[in-house]
N, C-alpha and C positions, 0 to 999 in steps of 0.2 A: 235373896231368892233361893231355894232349895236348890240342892247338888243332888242332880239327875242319875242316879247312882245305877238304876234298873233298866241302863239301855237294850232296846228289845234286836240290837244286832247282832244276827247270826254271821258266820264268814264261812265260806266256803269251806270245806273239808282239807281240799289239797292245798290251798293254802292255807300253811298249817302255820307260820311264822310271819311277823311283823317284815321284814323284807321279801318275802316272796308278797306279801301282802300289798306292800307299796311299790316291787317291783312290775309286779305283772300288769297293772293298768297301764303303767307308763308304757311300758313295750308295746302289749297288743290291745288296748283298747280301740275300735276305731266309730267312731259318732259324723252321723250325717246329718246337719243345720242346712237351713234356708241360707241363700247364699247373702251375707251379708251387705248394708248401704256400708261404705267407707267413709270418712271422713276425717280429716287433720283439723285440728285448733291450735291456735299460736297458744302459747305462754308469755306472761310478762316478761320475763328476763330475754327474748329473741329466740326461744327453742318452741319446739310440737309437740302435741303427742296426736298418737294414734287411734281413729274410734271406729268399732265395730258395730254397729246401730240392726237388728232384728227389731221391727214395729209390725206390728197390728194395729198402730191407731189405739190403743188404750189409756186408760189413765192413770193406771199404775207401772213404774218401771221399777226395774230390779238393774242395780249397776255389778258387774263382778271383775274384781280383782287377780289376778294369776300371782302365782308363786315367785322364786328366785329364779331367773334366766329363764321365767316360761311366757308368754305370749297369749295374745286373743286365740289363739287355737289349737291348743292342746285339749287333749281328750277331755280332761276334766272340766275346763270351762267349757267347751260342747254338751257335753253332757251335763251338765246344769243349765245353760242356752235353754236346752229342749226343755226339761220339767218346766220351768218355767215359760216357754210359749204356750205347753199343753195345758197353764193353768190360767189363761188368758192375761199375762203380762206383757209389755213392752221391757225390753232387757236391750241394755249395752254391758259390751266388753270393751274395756281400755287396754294401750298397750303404755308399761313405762319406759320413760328415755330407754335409747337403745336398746329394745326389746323388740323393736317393730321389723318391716323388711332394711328401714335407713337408719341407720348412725344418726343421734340426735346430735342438734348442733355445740349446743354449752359445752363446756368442761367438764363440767358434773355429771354424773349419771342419775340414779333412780338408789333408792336406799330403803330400810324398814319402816323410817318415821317419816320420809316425804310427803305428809299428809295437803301441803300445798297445791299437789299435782291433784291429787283426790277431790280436793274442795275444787277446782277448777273444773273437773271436769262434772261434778254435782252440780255446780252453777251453772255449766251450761244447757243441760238438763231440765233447770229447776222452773222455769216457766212453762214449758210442754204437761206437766203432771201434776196431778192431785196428789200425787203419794210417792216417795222413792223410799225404794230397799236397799241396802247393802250385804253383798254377799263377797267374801275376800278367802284364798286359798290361801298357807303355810304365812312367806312376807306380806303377802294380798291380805291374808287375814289380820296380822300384827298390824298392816297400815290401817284397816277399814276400822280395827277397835278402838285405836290411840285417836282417827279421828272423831268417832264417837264419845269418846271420851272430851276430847277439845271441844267439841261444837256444843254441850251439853243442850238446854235447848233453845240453842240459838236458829236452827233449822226447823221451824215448824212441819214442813213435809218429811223429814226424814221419820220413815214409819218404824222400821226393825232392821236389826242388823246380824249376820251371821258368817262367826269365823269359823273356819276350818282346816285344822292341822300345824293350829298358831302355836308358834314360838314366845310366848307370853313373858320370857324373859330371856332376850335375848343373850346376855351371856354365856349364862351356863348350857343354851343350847348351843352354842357353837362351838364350846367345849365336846358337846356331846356327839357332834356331827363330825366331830375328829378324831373319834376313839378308831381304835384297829378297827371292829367290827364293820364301819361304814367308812372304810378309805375309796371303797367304791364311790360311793354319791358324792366326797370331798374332793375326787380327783378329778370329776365330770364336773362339776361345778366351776372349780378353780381354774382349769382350762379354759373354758366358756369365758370365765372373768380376765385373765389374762390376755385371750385375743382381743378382748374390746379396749384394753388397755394398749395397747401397740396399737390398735386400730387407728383410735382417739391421740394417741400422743404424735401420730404423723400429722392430724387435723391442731393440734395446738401443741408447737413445740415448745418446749422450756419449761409447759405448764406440767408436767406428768414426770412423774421420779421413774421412767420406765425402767433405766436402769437395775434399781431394785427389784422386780420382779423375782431375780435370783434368788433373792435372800425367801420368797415366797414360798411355804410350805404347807400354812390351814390357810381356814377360811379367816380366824382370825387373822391372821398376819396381814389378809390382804385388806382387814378392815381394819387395820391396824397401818399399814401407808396407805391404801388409796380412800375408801370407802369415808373414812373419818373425817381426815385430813384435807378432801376434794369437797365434802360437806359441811365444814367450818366445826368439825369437833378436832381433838386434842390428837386423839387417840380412837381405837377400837373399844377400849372401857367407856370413854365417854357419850362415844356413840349409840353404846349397849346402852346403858345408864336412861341416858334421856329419851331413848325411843322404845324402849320396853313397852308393850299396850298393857301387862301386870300392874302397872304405876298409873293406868289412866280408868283400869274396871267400873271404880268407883264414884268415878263422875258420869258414866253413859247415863245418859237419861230418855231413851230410848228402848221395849223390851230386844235383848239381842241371846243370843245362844251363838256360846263356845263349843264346838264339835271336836275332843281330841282322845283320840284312842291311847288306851293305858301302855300298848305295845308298839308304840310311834317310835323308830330307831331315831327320830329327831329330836323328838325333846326330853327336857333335862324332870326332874323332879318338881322344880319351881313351874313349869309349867302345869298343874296340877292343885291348883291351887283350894283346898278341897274345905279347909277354915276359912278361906277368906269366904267365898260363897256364899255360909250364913251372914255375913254382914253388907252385901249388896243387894240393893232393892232390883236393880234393872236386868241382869243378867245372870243368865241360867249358864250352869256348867254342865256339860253331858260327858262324862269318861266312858266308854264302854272298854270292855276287856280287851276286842281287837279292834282293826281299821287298817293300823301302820298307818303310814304316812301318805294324804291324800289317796286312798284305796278303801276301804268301804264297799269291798266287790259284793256282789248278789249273790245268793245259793245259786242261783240260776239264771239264765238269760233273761225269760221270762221276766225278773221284776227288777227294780229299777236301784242305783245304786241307793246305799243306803245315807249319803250326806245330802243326795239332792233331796228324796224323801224327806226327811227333817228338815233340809232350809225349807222347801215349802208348805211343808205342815206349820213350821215355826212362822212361816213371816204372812199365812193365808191366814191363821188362827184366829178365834178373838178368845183375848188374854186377860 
């Protein structure tokens, strides 16, 4: 499919750089939703997860995914919520293990490639609709591609798919999410991951090298003892490796669009993947010059960010 090279995104003026770019929605974006149904579903293994259910009664749903340490209610899933109520969808938001208000039970957490939890929660979905969409932010996104990629089409309802601010190869983005420039975002992250690790090793002891923590300094390290290790891979490399959505583009069989701004202080170069593009039939790449990372702000209040815009231009379309 063609590499969307002439994205029509303007960014604001004053923000003039890829981190005021992805800092500024985090901070003060603030989005008003219908107050959502709740809902917990078991897991096979003994654990939950969390679902946030907006219905209309329609018969197309749109599921979305949140990023690293983010949650059903962060600005940005609200603010995709809304475009897509305004376009008469039924939409859920999932929360992953330990991301919700409870501490999940397992051992394990929530990771890039847990596409199991994804399918779980599409399956229970999957009777209510004619048509499901997937929409996944940064990890949200990396998990919604690689599952698309897995399911090739083995999901008849799955309509379209659309990632946003994917780490398409996860390695070298973590590499890049540890450079000087962004010790900011690694130190709020790593924090975040650390308390839940103390949290969790009081709920099963023996089972968690909490100990090491210390020795903890990137993002790699800590997917390097916990992350890998707690999800039956080797290491951090193998983890990267196998859950890269970069390695699954070419089986989606579904039309899906990649949304990732050239000036995302998250990803690496391999996410950009700008040759391979002509040789995938199902998936569109869109680079625009800015966004940064999950931001996409408006020139103005007035109009609407510019990733919810394209998810639903992209997944209303006919293609």
């Amino acid at each position: 499919m063609p590499l969307l090279e002439n994205s029509n995104y303007t960014r604001p003026k004053w923000l003039f750089n890829g981190h005021l770019e992805t800092i500024y929605p985090s901070l003060f974006r603030k989005v008003s939703v219908p107050s959502p149904i709740k809902e917990r579903i078991s897991t096979t293994d003994g654990d939950f997860l969390d679902l946030d259910w907006y219905r209309q009664n329609k018969s197309k749903l749109v599921i979305i995914s949140h990023g690293l340490e983010g949650n059903s209610t962060r600005a940005y899933m609200l603010g995709m919520v809304n475009a897509f109520l305004k376009q008469d969808y039924d939409v859920l938001t999932w929360n992953f293990r330990s991301c919700s208000d409870e501490m999940n039970k397992q051992v394990i957490f929530y990771h890039s490639g847990a596409t199991y939890d994804l399918d779980l929660v599409v399956n229970h979905a999957y009777d209510n609709y004619e048509e499901i969409n997937l929409v996944g932010f940064s990890l949200g996104g990396n998990l919604t591609l690689k599952y698309l990629g897995e399911k090739g089409d083995g999901n008849s309802k799955l309509h379209r798919g659309v990632g946003i601010s994917v780490p398409l190869h996860l390695g070298s983005s973590s590499q890049k999410i540890s450079e000087t420039e962004n010790t900011l975002y690694s130190k709020r992250f790593l924090r975040s991951l650390k308390e839940k690790v103390i949290e969790k090793s009081g709920a099963h002891p023996g089972q968690i090298p909490v100990e090491t923590l210390r020795n903890i300094k990137t993002l790699a390290d800590f997917d390097d003892f916990f992350t890998g290790p707690l999800h039956g891979f080797a290491d951090a490399k193998e983890y990267y490796e196998v859950n890269s959505s970069l390695y699954f583009l070419d089986q989606i069989k579904v039309p899906t669009l990649v949304l990732n701004a050239l000036n995302d202080p998250f990803l690496s170069e391999q996410c950009f993947p700008k040759t391979l593009a002509k040789s995938l039939d199902k998936v569109y790449l869109e680079f625009p010059k800015h966004g940064g990372h999950v931001g996409f702000s408006p020139e103005n209040s007035s109009k609407s960010y510019y990733s919810e815009q394209r998810a639903v231009e992209f997944i209303s379309a006919v293609i």
